[in-house]
N, C-alpha and C positions, 0 to 999 in steps of 0.2 A: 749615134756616136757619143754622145755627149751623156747617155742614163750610164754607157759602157765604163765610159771615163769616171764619173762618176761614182758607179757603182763599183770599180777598183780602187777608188781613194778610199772609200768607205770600207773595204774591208780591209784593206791598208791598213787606214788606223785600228781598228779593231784588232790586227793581228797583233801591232806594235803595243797597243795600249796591255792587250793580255799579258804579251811576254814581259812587259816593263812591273806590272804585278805580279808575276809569280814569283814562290816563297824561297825561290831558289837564289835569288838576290842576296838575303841576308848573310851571304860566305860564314852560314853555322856551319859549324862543323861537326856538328851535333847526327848523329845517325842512328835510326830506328834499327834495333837489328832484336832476333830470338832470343828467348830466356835461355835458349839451352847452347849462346854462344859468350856469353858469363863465366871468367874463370870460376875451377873447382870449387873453391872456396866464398867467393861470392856466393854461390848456388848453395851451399853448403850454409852458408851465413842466414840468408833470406828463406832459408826451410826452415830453418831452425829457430829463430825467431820470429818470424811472420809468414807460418804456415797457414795463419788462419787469415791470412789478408790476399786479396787478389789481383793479382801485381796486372795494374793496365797498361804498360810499356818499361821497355829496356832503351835505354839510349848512350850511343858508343860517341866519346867525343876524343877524337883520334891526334887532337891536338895540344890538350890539358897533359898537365904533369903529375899533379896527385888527385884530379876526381875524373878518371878515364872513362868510369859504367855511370849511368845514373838509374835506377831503379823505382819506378812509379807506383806506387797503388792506390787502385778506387779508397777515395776513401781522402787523400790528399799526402799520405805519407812519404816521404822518400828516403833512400838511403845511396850515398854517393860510395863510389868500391876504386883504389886505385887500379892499374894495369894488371896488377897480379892477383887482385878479388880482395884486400884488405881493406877493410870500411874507413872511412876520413869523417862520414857528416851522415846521420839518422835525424832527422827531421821530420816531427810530427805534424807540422801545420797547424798548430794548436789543439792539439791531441797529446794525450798521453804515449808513451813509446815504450816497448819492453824493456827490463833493464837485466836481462840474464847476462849481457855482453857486457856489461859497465865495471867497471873494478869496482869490488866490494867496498873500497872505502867511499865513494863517491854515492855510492846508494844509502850505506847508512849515513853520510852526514843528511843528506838530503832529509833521509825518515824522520833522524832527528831534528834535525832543526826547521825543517817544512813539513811536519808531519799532514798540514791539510791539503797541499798539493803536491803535483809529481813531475816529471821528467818530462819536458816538449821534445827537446832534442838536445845532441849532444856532437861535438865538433871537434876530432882533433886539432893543435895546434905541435908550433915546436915545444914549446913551453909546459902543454902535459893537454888539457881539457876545457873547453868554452862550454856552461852546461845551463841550459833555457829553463826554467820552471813553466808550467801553465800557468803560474799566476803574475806574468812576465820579469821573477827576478832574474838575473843573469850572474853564475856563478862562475868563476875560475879554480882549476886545481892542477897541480902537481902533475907528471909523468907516472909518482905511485899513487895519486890518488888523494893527496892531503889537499887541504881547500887553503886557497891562497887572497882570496878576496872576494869581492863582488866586480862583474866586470859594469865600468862604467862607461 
């Protein structure tokens, strides 16, 4: 009677101890879903510029306001797409990123005035552009594109 007793307190804990670990606890709100449940444009976006990169998850977070999709690739890149697939935040991880999507003026200041490094990533704001070089300077620009300081 007593290995019986026992041997149900012990799976007891064990069951409690598993359920009090699992990852479901964290109320993300974060959810794994298909690339091909990505608005148009989103999908449209990430062919377009990072067709040569290979996207390791899609993540739907059903509770954000402006970064709704988040976009993974091997490799460390992201790029965050509001509800209706318009991009907020391209994030190289310390990497370079394309810049076909960047207003032209914000690429050539860049060319010119860091012509030895390039673009990590790039962040809307209300204000216009938060723009990361790899060689960690951090720029600000305008909504057309005119550069307005260094962000400190």
């Amino acid at each position: 009677m007593k290995k019986i007793f026992l041997s149900t307190v012990l799976v007891l804990t064990f069951a409690f101890a598993t359920v009090s670990c699992s990852s479901d606890d964290d109320n993300s709100s974060d959810r794994i879903i298909n690339y091909s449940e990505l608005p148009t444009e989103a999908k449209a976006f990430t062919e377009t510029y990072f067709s040569e990169s290979e996207i390791m998850r899609v993540e739907k977070d059903v509770n954000s306001i402006d970064e709704y999709y988040e976009v993974k690739f091997v490799g460390g890149m992201e790029v965050d797409f509001t509800q209706s697939g318009i991009w907020t935040n391209v994030d190289g991880n310390k990497k370079s990123i394309p810049t076909g999507f960047i207003l032209t003026p914000i690429v050539e200041y860049v060319t010119t005035n860091y012509s030895t490094t390039s673009i990590e990533s790039i962040e809307k704001q209300t204000y216009g552009f938060d723009v990361d070089l790899v060689n960690n300077v951090e720029l600000r620009f305008d909504l057309e594109g005119n550069f307005l300081g260094l962000d400190n």
